[in-house]
N, C-alpha and C positions, 0 to 999 in steps of 0.2 A: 923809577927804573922798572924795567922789565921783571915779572916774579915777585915783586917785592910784597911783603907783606906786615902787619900788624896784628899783636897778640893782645887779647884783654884780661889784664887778671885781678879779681877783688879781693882785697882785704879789707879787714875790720878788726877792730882790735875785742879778742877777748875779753867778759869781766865774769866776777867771782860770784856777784850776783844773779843767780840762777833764772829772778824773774826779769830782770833788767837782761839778761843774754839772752832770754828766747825773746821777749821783745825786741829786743836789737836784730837776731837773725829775723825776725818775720818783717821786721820793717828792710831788712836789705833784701830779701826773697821777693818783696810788693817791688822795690824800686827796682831789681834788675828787671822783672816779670814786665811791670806796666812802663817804664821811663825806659828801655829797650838802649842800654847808652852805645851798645854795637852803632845802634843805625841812629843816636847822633854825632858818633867819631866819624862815621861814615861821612854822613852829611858836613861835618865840618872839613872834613878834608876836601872833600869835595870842591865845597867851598874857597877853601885857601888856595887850590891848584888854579882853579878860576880867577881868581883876584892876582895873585903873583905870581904863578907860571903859565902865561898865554900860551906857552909853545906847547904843552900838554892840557890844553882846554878842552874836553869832550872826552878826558881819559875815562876808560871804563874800570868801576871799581867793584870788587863782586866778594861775595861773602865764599872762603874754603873751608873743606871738611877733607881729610885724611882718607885714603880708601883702605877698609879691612881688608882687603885681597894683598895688594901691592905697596902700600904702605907710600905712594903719589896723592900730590896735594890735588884736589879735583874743584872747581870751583860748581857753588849750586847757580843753577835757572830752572826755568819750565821747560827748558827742553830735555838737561838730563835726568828731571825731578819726573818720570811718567806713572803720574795716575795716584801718587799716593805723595805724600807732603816729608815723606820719613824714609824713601827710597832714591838713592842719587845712582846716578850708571856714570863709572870711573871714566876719565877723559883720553886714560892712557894707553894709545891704541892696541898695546898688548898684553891689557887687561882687558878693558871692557865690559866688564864684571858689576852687578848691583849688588849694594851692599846697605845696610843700612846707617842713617846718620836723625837724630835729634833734629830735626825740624826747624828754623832761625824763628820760622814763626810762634814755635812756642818754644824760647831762649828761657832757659833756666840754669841756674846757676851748678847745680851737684845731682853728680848722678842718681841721686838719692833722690829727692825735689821732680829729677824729670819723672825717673818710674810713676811717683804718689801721682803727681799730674796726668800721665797721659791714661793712671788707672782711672782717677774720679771724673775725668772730663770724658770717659767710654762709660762710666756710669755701673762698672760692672765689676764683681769681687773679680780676683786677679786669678781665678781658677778660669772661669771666663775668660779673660784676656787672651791667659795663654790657650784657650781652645779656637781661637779667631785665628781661621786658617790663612789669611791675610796676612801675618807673621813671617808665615814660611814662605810665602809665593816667589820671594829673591833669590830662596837657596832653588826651590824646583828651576826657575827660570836661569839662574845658572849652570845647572848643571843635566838638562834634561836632552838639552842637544836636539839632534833631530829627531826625536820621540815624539814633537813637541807636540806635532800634530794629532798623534796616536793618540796622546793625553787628552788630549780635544774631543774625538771622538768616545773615549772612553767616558769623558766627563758629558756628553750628551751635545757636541758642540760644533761638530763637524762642520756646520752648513755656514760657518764663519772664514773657515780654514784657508779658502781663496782668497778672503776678501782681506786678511789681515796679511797671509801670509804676501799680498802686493802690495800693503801698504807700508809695510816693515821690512826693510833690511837686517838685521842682526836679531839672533835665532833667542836669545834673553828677552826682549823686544813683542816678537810673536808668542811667546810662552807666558808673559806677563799679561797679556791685553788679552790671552784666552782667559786664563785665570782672574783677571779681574770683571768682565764679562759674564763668567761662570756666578762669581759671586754676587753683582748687581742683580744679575734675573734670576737666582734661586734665592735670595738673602738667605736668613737662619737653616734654609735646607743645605744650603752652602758652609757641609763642615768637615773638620780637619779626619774626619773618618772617613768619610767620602773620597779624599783627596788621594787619603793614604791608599784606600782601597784599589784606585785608579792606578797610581803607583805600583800599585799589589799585579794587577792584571798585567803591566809592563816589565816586571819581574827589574823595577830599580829600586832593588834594596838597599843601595847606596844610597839613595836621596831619602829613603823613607830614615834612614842611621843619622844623616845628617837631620833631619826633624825631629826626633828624638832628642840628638843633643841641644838643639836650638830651644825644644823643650824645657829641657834640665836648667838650662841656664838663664831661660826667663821665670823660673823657676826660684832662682837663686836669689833674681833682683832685691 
């Protein structure tokens, strides 16, 4: 059917032995991590639609994430995934909004589990993390509007400003791919001071309030 969908949820049984439980959670952390059982439900359904519903042979099956703006189910690909593996742009034409989502490619079981992961596979204490201006690039691209360009210029970047702003329709879109751009050719000069500063010169102290709190709260993780 149309919409339809499947939820995956794990359990395991607790025990009282302390070294036998953390064994146990590490051995279900490896198996969700490496045996990915999402994409072999997938595949088996798949499968079974194939084998005994010819009429729905070729249906398309796709992994959904929730969008934080609108609270619509959005399904991921490479098209609304741009530039970053952790960035999904809502489906819902009156949203439209990026938001962030936990990556399928690195499926981890607890909120907990994802943070420790995407700290140690950045390689970097979590003071770092949170200074990686890449964090914030969904909220400025949401809500910078048609500044987008100004931001562009102000970040050193004008001479792009044409070439994206025709090759982008929707103004989150061209604010992303400056800022991502920004950051590829400056790397480590590419930081969250700079950004703000840019910010600073546009006088959007709204977005600069919204990094702050995006701060505090990877903060919290």
């Amino acid at each position: 059917k149309d919409n339809s969908h499947i939820a995956l949820q794990y359990c395991y049984q607790k025990l009282d032995n302390s070294i036998l439980a953390t064994l146990l959670k590490s051995t279900v952390e490896i198996s969700v991590y490496e045996n990915r059982p999402h994409d072999i439900v997938k595949e088996k359904l798949l499968s079974l639609i194939n084998d005994r519903m010819p009429k729905f042979k070729g249906a398309v099956i796709r992994y959904y994430v929730r969008c934080s703006k609108c609270d619509s189910l959005t399904f991921i690909d490479n098209k609304n995934q741009p530039y970053n593996d952790n960035l999904v742009q809502c489906q819902n034409e009156s949203c439209n909004k990026l938001f962030e989502s936990q990556s399928v490619k690195d499926w981890i079981y607890s909120k907990e589990e994802c943070a420790n992961d995407r700290l140690q596979r950045a390689g970097c204490e979590q003071q770092t993390y949170r200074e990686d201006p890449s964090h914030y690039f969904y909220i400025v691209a949401n809500e910078i509007g048609t500044d987008w360009s100004q931001l562009a210029a102000y970040l050193g970047f004008s001479k792009y400003i044409d070439a994206i702003d025709c090759d982008y329709h929707q103004i989150p879109r061209k604010a992303l791919k400056i800022l991502t751009k920004w950051q590829e050719n400056l790397n480590n000069k590419a930081t969250i001071e700079s950004l703000v500063q840019a910010l600073q010169n546009l006088k959007r102290q709204d977005i600069i309030a919204e990094i702050g709190r995006r701060k505090i709260e990877l903060a919290l993780i």
